[in-house]
N, C-alpha and C positions, 0 to 999 in steps of 0.2 A: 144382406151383408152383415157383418158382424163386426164385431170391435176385437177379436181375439187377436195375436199377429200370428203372421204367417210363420210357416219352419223356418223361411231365411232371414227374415225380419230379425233385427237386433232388440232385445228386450230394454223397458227405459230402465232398469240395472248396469246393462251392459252399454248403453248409453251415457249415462254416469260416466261410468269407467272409463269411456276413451275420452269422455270430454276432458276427465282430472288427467287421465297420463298426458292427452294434449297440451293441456295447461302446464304440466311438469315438462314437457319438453321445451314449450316455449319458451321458458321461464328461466330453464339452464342456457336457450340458446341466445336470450336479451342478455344475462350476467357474460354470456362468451363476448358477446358483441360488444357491451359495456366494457369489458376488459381490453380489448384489442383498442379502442376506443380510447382509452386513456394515458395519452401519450406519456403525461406527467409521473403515472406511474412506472410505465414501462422504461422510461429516463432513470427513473431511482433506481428501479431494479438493475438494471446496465451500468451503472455507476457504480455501486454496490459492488456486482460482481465481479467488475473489472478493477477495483478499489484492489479487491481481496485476492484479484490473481498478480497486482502488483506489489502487495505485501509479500503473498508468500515469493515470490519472483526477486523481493529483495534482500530477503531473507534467506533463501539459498544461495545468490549471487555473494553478500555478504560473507555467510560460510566460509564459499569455496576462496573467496577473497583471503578468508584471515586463514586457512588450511595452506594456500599456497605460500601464504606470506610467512609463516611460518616454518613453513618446507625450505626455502629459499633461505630464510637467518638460519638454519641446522647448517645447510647446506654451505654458504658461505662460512659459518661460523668453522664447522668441520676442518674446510679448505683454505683457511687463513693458517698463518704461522703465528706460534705461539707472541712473539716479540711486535709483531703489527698488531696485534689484539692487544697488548699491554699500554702500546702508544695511542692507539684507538678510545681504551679505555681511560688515557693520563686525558686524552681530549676532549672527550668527553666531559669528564668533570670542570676541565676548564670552561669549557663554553656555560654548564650548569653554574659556578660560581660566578662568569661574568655576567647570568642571564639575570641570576637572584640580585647582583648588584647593578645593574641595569633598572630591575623592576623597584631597589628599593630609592633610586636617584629617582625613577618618576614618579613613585607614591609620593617623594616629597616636596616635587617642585610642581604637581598636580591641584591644582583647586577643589576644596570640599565639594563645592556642587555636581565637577562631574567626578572625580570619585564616587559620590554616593549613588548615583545616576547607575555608574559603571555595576556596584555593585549592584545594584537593582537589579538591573539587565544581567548577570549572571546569576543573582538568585533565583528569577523567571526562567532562565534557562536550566540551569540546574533541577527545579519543580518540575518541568516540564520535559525533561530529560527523553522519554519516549515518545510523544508525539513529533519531536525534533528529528530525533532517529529516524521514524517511520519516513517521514516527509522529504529529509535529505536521501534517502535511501531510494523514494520514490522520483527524487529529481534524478539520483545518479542514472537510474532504469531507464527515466524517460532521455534525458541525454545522451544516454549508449542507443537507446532504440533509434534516435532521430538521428545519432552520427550513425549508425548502421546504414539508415534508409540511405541517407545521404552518398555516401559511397555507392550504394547499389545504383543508384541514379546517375553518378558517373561513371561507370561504368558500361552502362548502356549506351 
């Protein structure tokens, strides 16, 4: 007998080689496993992307909001008579000067502490001006989405 291998015998070369591609496949197939695996991550990712389809979701809705609203004042504006527009506008400025003298009877019968308070709270908002947006924009979506369900539900 001899020590040579035979023709079908795998050389310890090619040996090697399937042990490493073996090991390379196992090794993609524990990180697949490890991923499927991690709930924690696959959460953020879901989070994330449903984040982002809410954003843009309210930022189109937004849009069409202020296009139509806008359509709607031409349109009204258009179809109003010149002399209701002027009394519209005399009304306007009234309510504007009783609003200013309103605001300035309570800056003065207001106590420093919650004035300064108040102001705080609108300079925090004001800073923060886009996250505010986002947020309220994403409440509006998820309130139409749940009055949607909702209807569909009685309807059923």
């Amino acid at each position: 007998m001899s020590n040579q291998p035979q023709a079908d015998e795998p050389t310890p070369d090619q040996l090697r080689e399937q042990v490493e591609h073996t090991r390379e496949q196992l090794g993609q197939t524990v990180e697949a496993l490890a991923a499927k695996a991690d709930v924690k991550a696959q959460t953020k990712a879901k989070a994330a992307e449903v984040k982002e389809q809410a954003t843009e979701q309210a930022a189109l809705l937004t849009g069409q909001l202020k296009d139509k609203a806008t359509q709607a004042a031409e349109l009204i504006k258009d179809k109003t008579p010149d002399p209701v527009l002027d009394k519209a506008a005399h009304a306007a400025a009234q309510v504007r000067d009783g609003a200013a003298h309103a605001g300035h009877l309570i800056a003065e019968k207001t106590p420093d502490p919650v004035r300064e308070k108040a102001a705080s709270a609108a300079g925090l908002a004001r800073s923060n001006r886009t996250p505010l947006l986002a947020a309220a924009a994403a409440l509006a979506v998820f309130l139409l989405l749940r009055r949607n369900r909702n209807r569909n539900r009685r309807r059923k």
